[in-house]
C-alpha positions as CSV (number, residue, x, y, z in Angstrom):
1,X,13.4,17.9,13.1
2,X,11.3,15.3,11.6
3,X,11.4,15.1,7.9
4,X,8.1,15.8,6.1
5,X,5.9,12.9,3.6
6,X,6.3,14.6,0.2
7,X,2.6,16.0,-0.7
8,X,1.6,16.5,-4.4
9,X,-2.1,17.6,-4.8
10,X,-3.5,17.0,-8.1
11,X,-7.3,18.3,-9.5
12,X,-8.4,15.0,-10.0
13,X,-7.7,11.7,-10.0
14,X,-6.9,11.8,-14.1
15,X,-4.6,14.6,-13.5
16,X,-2.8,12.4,-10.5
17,X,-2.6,9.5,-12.9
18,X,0.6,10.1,-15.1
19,X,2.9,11.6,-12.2
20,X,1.9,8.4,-10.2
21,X,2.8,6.4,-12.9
22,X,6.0,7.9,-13.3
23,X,6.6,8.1,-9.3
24,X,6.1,3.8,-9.5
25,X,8.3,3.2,-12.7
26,X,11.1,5.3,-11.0
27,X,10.7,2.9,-8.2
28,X,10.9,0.3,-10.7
29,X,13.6,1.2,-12.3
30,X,15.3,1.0,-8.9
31,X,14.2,-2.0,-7.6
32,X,15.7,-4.2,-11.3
33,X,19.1,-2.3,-10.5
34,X,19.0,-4.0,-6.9
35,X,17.3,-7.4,-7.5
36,X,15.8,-9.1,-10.6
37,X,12.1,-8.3,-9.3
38,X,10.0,-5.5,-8.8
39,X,8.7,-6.7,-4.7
40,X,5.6,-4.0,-4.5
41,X,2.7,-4.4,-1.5
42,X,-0.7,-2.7,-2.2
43,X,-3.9,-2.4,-0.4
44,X,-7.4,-2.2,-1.7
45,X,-10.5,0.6,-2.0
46,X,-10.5,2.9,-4.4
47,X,-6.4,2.4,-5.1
48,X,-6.4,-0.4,-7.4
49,X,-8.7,1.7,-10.3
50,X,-6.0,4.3,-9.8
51,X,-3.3,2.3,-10.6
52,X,-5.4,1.0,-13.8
53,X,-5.6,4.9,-14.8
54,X,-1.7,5.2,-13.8
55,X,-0.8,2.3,-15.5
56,X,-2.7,0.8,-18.1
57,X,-2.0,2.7,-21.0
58,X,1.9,3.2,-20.2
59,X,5.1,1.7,-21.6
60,X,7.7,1.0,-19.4
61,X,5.9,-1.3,-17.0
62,X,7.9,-5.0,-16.4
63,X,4.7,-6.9,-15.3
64,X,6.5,-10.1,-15.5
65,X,9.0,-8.6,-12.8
66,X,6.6,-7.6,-10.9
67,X,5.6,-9.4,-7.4
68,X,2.8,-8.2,-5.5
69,X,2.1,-9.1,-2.3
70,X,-0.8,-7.8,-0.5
71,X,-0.3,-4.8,3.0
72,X,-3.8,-6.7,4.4
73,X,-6.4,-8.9,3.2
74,X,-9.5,-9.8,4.1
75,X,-9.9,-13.7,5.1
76,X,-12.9,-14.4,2.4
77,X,-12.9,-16.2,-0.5
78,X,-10.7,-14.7,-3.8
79,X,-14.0,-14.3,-5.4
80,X,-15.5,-12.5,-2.9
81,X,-16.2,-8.7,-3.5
82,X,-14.3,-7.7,-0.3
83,X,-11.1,-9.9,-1.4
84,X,-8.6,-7.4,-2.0
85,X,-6.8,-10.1,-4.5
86,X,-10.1,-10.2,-6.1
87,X,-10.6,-6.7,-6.4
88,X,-7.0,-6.2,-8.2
89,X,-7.5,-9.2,-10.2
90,X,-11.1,-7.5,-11.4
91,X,-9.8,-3.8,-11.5
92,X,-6.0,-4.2,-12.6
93,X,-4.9,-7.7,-14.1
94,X,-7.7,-8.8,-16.2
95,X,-7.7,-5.5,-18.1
96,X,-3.5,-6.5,-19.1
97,X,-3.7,-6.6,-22.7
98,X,-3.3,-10.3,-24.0
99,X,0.1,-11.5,-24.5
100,X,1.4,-9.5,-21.6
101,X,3.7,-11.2,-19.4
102,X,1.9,-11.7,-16.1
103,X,3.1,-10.7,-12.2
104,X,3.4,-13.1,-9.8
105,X,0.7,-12.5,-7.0
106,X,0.9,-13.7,-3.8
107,X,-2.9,-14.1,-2.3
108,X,-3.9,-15.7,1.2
109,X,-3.9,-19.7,1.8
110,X,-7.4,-19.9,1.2
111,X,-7.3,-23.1,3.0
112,X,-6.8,-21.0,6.4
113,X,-9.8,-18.5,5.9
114,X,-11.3,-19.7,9.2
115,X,-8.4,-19.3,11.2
116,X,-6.9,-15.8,11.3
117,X,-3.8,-16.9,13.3
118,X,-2.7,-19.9,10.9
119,X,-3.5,-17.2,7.9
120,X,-1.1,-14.5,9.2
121,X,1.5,-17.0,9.8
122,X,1.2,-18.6,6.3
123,X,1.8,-15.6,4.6
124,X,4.5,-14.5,7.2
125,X,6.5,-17.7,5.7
126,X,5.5,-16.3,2.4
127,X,7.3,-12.8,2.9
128,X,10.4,-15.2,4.7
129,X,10.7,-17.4,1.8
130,X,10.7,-14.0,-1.1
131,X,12.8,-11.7,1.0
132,X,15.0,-14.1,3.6
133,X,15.4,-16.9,1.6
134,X,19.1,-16.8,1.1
135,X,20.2,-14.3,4.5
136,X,18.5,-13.9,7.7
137,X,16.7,-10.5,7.8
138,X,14.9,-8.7,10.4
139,X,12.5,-7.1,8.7
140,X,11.1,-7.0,4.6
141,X,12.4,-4.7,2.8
142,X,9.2,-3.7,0.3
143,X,10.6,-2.1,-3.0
144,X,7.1,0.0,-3.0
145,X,4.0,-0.1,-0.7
146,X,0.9,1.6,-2.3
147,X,-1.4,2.2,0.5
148,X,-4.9,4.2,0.9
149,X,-6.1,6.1,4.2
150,X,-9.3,5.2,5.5
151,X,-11.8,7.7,6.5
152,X,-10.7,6.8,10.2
153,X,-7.0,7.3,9.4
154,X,-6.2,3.5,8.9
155,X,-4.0,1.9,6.3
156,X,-3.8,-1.8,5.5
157,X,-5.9,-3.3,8.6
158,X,-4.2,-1.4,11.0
159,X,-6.8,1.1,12.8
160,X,-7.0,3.7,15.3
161,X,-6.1,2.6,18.7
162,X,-5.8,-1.6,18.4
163,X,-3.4,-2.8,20.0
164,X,-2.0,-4.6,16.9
165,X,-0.3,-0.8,16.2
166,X,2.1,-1.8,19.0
167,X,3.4,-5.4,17.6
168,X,7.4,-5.4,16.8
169,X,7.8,-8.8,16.2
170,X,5.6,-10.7,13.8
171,X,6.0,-9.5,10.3
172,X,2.0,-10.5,9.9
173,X,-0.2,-10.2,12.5
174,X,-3.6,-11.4,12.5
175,X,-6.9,-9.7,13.6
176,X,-10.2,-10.9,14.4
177,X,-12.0,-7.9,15.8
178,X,-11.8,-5.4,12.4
179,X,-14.0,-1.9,13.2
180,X,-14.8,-2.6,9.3
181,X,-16.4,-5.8,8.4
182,X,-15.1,-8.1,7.5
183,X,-13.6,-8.4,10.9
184,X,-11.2,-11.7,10.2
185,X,-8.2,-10.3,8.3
186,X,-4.6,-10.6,8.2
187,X,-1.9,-7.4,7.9
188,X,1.3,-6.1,7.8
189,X,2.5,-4.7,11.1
190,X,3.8,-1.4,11.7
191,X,7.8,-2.0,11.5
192,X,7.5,-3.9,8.3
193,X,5.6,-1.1,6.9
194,X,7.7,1.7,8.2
195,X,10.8,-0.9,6.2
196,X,9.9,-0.7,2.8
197,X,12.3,1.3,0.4
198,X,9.3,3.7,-1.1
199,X,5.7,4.6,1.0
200,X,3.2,6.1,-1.5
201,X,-0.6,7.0,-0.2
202,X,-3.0,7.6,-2.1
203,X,-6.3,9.6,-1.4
204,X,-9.3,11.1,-3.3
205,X,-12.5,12.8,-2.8
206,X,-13.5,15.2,0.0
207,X,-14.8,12.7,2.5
208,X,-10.8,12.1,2.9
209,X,-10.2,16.1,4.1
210,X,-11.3,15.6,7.9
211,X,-9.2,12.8,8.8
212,X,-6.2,14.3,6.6
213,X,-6.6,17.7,8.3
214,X,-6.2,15.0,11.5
215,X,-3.0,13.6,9.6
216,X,-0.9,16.6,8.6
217,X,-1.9,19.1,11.2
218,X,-2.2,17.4,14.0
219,X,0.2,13.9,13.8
220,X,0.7,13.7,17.4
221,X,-3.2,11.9,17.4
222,X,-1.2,8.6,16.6
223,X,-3.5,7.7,13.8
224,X,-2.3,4.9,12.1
225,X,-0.8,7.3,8.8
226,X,0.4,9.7,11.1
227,X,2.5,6.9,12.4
228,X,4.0,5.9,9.1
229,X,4.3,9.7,8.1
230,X,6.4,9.8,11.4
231,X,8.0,6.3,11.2
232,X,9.3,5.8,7.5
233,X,9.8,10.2,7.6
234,X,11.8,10.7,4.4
235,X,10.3,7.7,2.2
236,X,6.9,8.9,2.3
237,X,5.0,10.0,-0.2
238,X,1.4,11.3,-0.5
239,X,-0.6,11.5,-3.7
240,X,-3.7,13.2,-3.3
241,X,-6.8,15.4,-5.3
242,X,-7.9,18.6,-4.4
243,X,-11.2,17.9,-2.6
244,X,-9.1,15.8,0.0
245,X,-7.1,18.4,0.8
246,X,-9.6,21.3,1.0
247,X,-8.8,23.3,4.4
248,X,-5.8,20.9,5.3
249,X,-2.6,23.3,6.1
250,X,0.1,21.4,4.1
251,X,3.4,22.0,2.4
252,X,2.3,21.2,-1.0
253,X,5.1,19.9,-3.7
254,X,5.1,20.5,-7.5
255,X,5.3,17.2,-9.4
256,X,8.3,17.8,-12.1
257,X,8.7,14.6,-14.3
258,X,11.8,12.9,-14.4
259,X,13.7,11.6,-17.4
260,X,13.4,8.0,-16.9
């Protein structure tokens, strides 16, 4: 019997904020008792202004243990609104207040913007040189991924159906052909996802409630989610808000805060 994501459903994004905070300083916590670095992968969307609500206004965060590395990015310049480094640099770092010690982000060789395939395997070496620089490793092992769910059920750039869902070698994978513009990007395949330590999604708003209905009621679909529900089953975790679970049949959890 498969084991369940854990599903906490929250009234708003506000209301999500602290327990998501606390869910990413217990992983934290963990991760400094392992290693001296705190090796987290996010995506973009609407997930970066939630971690500025989670986070901003908390104590307890190491930012200068923190690395971040990106799940998928899009092959455009930093500065570019679709960037998902600029997007966290715009909606997360700059608001750090001054003096705070600073994460070490890992963004794309923006020297290889016109070639997807040179991209992916930059940043590939990237992920070799953080997490297999001293022992040969098969696969990443991601102290957190923060991830969001697309409306068609895809996370980082993997989507419904490409046959990028099926690659078990590359760590980074490249793809040219996105169903969401940009189409040049680079992502993190499948097994490295399903790798990491801690899986947390995040979702808000009732345009997310039909493809979640899709996710928790009928995972067999293969959407891309489903696959890491089903792949990484007991390191999952979903945060969501009401309106995105409206008419979804789920076993919903009580968040209880730990004692950090």
């Amino acid at each position: 019997m498969p084991t369940l994501p854990s599903i906490y459903v929250f009234n708003d994004a506000d209301a999500m904020a602290p327990a998501l905070a606390e869910y990413i300083l217990q992983a934290q916590a963990a991760a400094l008792q392992r290693h001296d670095a705190f090796k987290i992968g996010v995506s973009g969307g609407s997930l970066v202004a939630n971690l500025r609500k989670a986070l901003l206004h908390i104590e307890g965060v190491e930012w200068g243990k923190w690395q971040i590395f990106f799940a998928d990015e899009r092959l455009v310049p930093l500065d570019d609104p679709e960037s998902n480094y600029g997007l966290l640099k715009k909606d997360l770092l700059e608001y750090l207040p001054e003096g705070t010690p600073q994460p070490t982000v890992f963004h794309v060789d923006t020297a290889l913007l016109d070639d997807a395939l040179e991209a992916a395997d930059a940043y590939e070496k990237v992920l070799i040189k953080s997490f297999a620089a001293k022992d040969s490793v098969r696969l990443p092992s991601f102290d957190l991924l923060l991830l969001g769910c697309g409306p068609d059920g895809h996370t980082c750039s993997l989507f419904p159906g490409h046959e990028l869902l099926r690659e078990n070698v590359a760590w980074v994978a490249a793809i040219e052909d996105s169903p969401k513009p940009p189409p040049r990007r680079i992502t993190l395949t499948l097994p490295v996802v399903t790798h990491s330590l801690r899986i947390a999604f995040v979702a808000t708003g009732g345009s997310k409630a039909e493809v979640l209905k899709t996710i928790f009621e009928d995972p067999d679909a293969g959407l891309p989610c489903s696959l890491v529900n089903e792949g990484a089953r007991g390191k999952v975790t979903w945060f969501v808000d009401a309106p995105a679970v409206q008419g979804v049949a789920i076993q919903k959890k009580e968040w209880k805060s730990p004692s950090l």
